[in-house]
Every structure is written in C-alpha cells, then in structure tokens.
C-alpha atoms as one frame of an Amber mdcrd trajectory, in Angstrom:
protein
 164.842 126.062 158.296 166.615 125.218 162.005 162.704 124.695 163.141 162.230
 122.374 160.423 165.237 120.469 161.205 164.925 120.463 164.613 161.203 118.989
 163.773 163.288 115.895 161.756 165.917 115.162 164.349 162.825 114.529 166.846
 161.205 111.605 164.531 164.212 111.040 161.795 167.850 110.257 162.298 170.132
 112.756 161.467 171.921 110.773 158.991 168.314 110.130 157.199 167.196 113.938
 157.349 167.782 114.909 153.280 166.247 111.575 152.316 163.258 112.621 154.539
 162.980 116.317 153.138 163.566 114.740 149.720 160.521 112.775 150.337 158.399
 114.971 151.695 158.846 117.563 148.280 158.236 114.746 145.807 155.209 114.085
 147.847 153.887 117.622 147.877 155.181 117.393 144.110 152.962 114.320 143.618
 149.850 116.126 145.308 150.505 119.635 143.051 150.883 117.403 140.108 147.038
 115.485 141.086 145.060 118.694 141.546 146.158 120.411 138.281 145.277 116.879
 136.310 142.355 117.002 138.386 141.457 120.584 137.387 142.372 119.858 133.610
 140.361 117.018 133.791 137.433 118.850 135.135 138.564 121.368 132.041 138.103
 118.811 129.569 135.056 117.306 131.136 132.895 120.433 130.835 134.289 121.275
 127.081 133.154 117.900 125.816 129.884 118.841 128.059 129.801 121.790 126.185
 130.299 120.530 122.464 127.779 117.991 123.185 124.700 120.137 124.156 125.580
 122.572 121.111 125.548 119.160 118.795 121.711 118.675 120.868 120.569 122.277
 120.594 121.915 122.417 117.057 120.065 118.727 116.466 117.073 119.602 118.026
 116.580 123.711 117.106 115.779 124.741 113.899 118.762 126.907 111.445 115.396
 128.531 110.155 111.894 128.938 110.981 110.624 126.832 107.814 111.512 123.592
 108.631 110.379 120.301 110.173 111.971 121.077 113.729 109.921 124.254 114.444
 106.976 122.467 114.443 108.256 120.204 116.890 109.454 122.624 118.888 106.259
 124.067 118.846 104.726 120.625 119.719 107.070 120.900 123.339 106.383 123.857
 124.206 102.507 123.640 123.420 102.679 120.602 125.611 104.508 122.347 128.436
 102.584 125.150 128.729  99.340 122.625 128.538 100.260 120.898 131.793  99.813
 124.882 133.951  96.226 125.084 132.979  93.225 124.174 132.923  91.203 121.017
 131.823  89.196 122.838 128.627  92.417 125.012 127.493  94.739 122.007 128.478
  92.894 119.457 125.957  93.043 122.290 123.204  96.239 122.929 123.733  97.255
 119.183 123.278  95.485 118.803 120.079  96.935 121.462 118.731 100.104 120.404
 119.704  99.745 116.458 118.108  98.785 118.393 114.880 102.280 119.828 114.980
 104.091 117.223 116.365 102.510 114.547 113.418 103.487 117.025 110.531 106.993
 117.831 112.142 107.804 114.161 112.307 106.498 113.589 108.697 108.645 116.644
 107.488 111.455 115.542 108.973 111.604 112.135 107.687 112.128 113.643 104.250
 113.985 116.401 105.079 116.771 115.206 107.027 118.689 112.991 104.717 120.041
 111.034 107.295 116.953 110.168 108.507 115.834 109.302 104.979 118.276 106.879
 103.852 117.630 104.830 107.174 113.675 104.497 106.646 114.215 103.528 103.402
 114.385  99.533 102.596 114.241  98.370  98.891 113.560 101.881  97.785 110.549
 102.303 100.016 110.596 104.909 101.980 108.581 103.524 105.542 107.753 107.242
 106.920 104.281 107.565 105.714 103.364 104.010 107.614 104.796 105.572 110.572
 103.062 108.957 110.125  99.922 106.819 109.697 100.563 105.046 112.931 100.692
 108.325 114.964  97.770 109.456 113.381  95.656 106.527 114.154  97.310 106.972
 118.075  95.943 110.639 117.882  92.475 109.495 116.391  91.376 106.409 118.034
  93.516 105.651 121.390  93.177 106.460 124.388  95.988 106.699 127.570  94.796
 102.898 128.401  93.853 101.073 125.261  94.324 101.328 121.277  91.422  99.868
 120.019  90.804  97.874 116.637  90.240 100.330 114.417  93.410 102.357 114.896
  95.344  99.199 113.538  92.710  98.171 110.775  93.200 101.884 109.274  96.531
 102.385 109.618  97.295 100.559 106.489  94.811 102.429 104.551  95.627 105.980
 105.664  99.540 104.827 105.329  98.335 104.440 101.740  96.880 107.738 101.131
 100.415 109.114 102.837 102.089 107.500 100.073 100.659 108.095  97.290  99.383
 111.752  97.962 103.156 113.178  96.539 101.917 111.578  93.216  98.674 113.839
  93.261 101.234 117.351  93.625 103.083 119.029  91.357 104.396 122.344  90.989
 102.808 125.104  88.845 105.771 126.746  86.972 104.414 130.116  86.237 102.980
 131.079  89.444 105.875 128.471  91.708 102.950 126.670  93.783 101.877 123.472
  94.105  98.930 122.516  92.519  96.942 118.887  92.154  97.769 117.206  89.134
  96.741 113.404  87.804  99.661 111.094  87.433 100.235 111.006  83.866 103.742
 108.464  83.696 102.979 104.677  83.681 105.347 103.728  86.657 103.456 106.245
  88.858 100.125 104.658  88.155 101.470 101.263  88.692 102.445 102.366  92.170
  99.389 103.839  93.175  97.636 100.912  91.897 100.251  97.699  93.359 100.453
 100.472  96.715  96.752 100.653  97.722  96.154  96.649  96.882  98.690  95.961
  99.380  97.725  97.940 102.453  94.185  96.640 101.235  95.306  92.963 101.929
  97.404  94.393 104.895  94.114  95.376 106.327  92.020  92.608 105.815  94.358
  90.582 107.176  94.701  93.055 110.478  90.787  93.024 110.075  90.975  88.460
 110.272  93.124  88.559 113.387  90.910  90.968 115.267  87.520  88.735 114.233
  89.329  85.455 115.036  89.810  87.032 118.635  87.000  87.816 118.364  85.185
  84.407 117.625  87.850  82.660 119.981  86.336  84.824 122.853  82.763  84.062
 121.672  82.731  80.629 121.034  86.304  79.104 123.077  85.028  75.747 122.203
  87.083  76.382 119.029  90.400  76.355 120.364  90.145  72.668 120.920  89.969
  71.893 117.669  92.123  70.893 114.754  93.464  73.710 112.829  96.157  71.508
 111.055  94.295  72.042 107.607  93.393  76.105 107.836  95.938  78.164 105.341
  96.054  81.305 107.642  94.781  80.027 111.215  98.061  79.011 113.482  97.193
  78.160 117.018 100.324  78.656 118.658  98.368  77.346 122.251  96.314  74.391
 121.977  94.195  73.801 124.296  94.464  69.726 126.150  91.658  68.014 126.797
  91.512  69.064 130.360  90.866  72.473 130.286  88.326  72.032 127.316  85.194
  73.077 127.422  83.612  69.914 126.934  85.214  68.935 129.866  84.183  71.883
 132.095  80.575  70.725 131.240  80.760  66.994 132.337  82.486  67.533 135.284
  79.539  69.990 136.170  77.226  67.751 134.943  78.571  64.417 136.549  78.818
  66.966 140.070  75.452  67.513 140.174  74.078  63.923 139.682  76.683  62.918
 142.276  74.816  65.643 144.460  71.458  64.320 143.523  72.153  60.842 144.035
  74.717  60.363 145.903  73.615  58.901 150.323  69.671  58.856 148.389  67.664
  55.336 149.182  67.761  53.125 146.649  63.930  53.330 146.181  64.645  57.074
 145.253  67.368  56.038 142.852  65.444  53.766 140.691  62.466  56.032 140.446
  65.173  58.887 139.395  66.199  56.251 137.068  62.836  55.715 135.336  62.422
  59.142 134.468  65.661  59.332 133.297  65.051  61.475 129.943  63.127  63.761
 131.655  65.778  64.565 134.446  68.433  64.998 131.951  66.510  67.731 130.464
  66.390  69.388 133.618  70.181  68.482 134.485  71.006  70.467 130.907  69.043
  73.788 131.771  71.041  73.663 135.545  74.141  73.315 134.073  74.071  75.532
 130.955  72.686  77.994 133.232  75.418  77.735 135.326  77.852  78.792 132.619
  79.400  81.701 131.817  76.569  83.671 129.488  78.545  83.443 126.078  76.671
  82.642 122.237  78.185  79.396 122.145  76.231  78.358 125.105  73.277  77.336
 122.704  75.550  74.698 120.865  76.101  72.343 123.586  74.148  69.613 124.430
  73.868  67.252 127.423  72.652  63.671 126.945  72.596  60.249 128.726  71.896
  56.945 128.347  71.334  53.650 130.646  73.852  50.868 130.459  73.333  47.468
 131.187  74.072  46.218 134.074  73.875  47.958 137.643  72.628  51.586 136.845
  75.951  52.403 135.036  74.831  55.581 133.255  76.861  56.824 130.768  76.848
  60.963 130.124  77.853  62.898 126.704  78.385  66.565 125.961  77.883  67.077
 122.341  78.922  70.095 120.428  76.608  70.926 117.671  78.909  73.986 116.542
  80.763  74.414 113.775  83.979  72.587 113.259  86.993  71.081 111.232  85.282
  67.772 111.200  81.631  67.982 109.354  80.797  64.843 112.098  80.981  67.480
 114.940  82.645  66.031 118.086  81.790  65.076 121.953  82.748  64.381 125.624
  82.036  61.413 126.950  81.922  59.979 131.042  80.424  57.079 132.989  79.011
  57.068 136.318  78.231  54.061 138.351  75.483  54.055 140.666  75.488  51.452
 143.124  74.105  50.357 146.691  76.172  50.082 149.492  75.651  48.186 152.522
  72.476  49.560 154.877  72.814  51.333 157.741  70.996  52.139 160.549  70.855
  55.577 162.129  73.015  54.628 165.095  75.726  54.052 162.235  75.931  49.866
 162.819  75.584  47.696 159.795  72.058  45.886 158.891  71.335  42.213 157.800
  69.730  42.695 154.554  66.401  41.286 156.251  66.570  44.014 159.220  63.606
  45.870 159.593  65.824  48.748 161.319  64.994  52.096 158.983  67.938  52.751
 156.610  69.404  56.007 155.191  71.710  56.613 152.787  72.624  53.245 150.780
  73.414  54.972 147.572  76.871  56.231 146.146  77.882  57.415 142.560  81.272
  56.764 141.242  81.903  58.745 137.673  85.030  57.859 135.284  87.778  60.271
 133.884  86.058  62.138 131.466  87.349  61.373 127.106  87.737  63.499 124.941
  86.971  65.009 122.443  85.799  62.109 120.112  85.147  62.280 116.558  81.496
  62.463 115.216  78.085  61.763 116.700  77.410  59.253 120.187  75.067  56.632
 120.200  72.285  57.558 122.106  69.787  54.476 122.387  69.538  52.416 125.182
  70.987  48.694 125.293  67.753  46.405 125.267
C-alpha cells in the first residue's frame, strides 16, 4: 500500500488520492463486469447455436428409417460419395440418387403436414406438378438447356401423379395395397375434369413452343398485325425499320447504287432497257445474300420504270401468309440521273467537248415505306 501511494503522490495530489483509487476500482469493476457479460454472452451465443442445429438435424434426419427423409438422405450422401469416383460409377451413382431424391420429395409433401397445408390452394394439393417437374429435369435436361419436351410433358405426367392415389386401395385381409377402379362418382369426375386440363395445359405449352418456332422460321411475321388473334400477344412489335422488308430493299437499292452508280450514261440506258431481266438477276443476288431461312422463298423483288428521268421505283413483296388475305409490301424509289461530265484530269466539260468522260452517273434512292397493305402495281407508265 505505501508503494501504491507513493505511485499517486508522483502524478495525483494528495488531497485527490481516494478519489483517484476510487476511480481506478470502479474501473477495474467496469472491466470485470465486461468480460463476464462477454463470456455469458458467448454462453448464450453457442446454446442458441446449439438448439438451432438440433431443430436442423432433427428437420433434416429421419425419427425412423420409413419415411420420406431417409431417402433424401440417401440422395446426399449418394451424391457425395459420387463426386470421389469415377466417370462410369459417378453417373450411376447420380441416377440412383435422383430416383431417391424425386420419391423423397414426393413423400414428403404428403407426409409432413406442414408442408401439406402450404401446397395446397383451393383443395388442390400442387405436389404432384412439382414431382412432375423434377422428373421431366431428370428425363430430358441437361446441365445447359431444358428442352421442349420436358415442359410439354410435365402437365401430362403431373396428371398421372394425381390421379394414380385414385387407382390404390388397400386390401383388408392381407393389409396391402392393391389396384382398384374408382367406383364413387366424384372420383371419376376428377380423373376425368384432371386429365382434360393438363391436356389443354399442354397444348397450350405445345402453341408457345411452335409459335417460337414459326417466329424463328419465318420473322417476317412479327411485323404483322396480331390485333385480331385470340391467343397470339406480341408483347415486341417489330417498327418498320428493322423489318424484314426493309432489310431487303436496302440490300437491293445497295446493289443497284453499286451497279450504277459513276457508270456512263450509255451504260445506264442499256441497263435500263433490259430492265426485267436485271431485276431477275438483282433478286437471286440478294436472296442469296440472306440468311438461309424457309421464308426466304416468299419474298419477291420487283421494279418498275417511272416517267420521267430514269426514276425507278423498287418493291419487296411478301407472298407469305398473313393477317391481311391482300398480303403486304415494301416500297423505295431511286433516281438515276446524269451529272455534269468530266474529264480525267477532274475539270468540267462543255457538253460539246470531245474530251473522253467517265463517270456521269449517280443514283439517289428514297426512305424506304412500309409495310403497305395489299398487292403493288407493277406495269409501267406508258
């Protein structure tokens, strides 16, 4: 104790020495006090640790072997063990394991009440649809892609799911199940209103997958006019600028730009006179140019001559089907006129010059319209 107060006079007064020492004990009061809340607190921490994980393991581990969660333990450990060996034995062992896991999940989805209550809506009890949909995962898809059929015949083997209890009953002499025919009215009724609806539910699964399917095929058809279908919504219509139509001309009006386009006039007009003939040729150019697709063969590129100088007016005409009977088209005109001569050293000509001339043709082609109802006139002005 003298060391102690000796070690206070040196820093405190002595007049302020038992307010100091009082301090310094409520202080090492205050820090005794912090590491036993800490250490309860640590206490408490790893006893609500410890209820949880028995609430998990009691959750997820079986009370007996005959229920729903063996099998899914059995599915996670099958899979665990799958990923230490090899590629034969490790595909085995998977399958195996999705046969468990699909009939654990099923199980449980009647056997946990719980569980029960929340799948069903309106007395319908939603498990088999999601049974289905795991077995149609297992069945048809792959780690990158599920592919049509898993979702047209998930409807149809959600169907069978459901109605299969109504095929089971229970032999009372020997205590088995055995397959019986639904004898009660109600039962028949909801085999019968059960496998119409996941009928429709698949056709209509089976319409959206050919629509994509035709949209892909023939794109041509997102341009038009859905307002009258009863079950066809296009949610992103296509403008006129990114229609195919469009695509065409501008090809089409390209290339006779390219032709044309710094040609003598001498070579224009005899272009010009074979006109029909050179639009049969543009045509194959440009559909070959496309991207190969089947509605390829229901476009059509035509021309005519305007009056005037060499105005020539272009269509692309689709001959597909479509909401209006008339059919439709894209439509563009391209002027054709003669510029000024020039000689080669780049100095302008007299019209009477006998200086050699290149290049005294240029082709000027108008925002393309479209698409316009029905059939375009085709014949030449007189």
């Amino acid at each position: 104790m003298p060391n102690i107060f000796e070690f206070f006079r040196q820093f405190v007064p002595e007049n302020l020495i038992p307010w100091a020492i009082g301090l310094a004990i409520l202080l090492l009061i205050l820090l005794l006090s912090g590491f036993f809340f800490r250490l309860l607190a640590i206490q408490i921490v790893f006893k609500e640790l410890w209820k949880l994980f028995r609430e998990v393991f009691n959750v997820l581990f079986p009370k007996k072997w005959d229920s729903a969660k063996t099998l899914i333990v059995i599915s996670i450990v099958s899979t665990f063990i799958s990923l230490f060996v090899g590629p034969t034995a490790q595909n085995i062992i998977a399958f195996v394991a999705w046969i468990y896991l699909i009939a654990g999940i099923h199980w449980v989805m009647y056997e946990e009440k719980f569980l029960k209550d929340v799948l069903t809506i309106s007395s319908v009890h939603i498990g088999p649809w999601i049974t289905a949909a795991l077995i149609c995962y297992f069945l048809f898809a792959t780690p990158t892609n599920i592919p049509a059929i898993a979702y047209v015949v998930w409807p149809l083997i959600a169907a069978v799911l459901a109605g299969l209890p109504k095929f089971i009953g229970s032999d009372s002499a020997n205590k088995t199940p055995k397959w019986v025919i639904p004898q009660k009215a109600a039962d028949r009724h909801y085999l019968v209103n059960m496998g119409l609806m996941n009928l429709i539910l698949t056709c209509w699964i089976q319409l959206y997958f050919s629509t994509q399917t035709w949209l892909a095929q023939y794109p041509s058809l997102i341009t038009d006019d859905f307002s009258n279908s009863s079950f066809v919504l296009n949610t992103q219509p296509a403008n006129s600028t990114t229609a195919r139509g469009t695509t065409i001309l501008n090809e089409t009006s390209q290339n006779l730009e390219q032709t044309l386009a710094g040609q003598s006039w001498s070579t224009v007009e005899q272009w010009l006179l074979n006109f029909q003939q050179q639009m049969i040729g543009l045509e194959e150019t440009i559909i070959s140019r496309l991207p190969p697709l089947p509605e390829n063969s229901y476009w059509t590129i035509r021309g005519k001559i305007l009056p005037g100088e060499y105005n020539v007016q272009l269509f692309a005409i689709w001959q597909g089907p479509a909401s209006d009977p008339a059919g439709y088209y894209f439509t563009t005109t391209c002027r054709i006129s003669q510029v000024a001569p020039v000689d080669v050293s780049g100095q302008t000509t007299a019209p009477l010059s006998t200086v050699p001339i290149v290049g005294n043709a240029q082709v000027q082609c108008s925002p393309i319209e479209g698409p316009i109802s029905g059939q375009p006139d085709l014949s030449s002005p007189s």
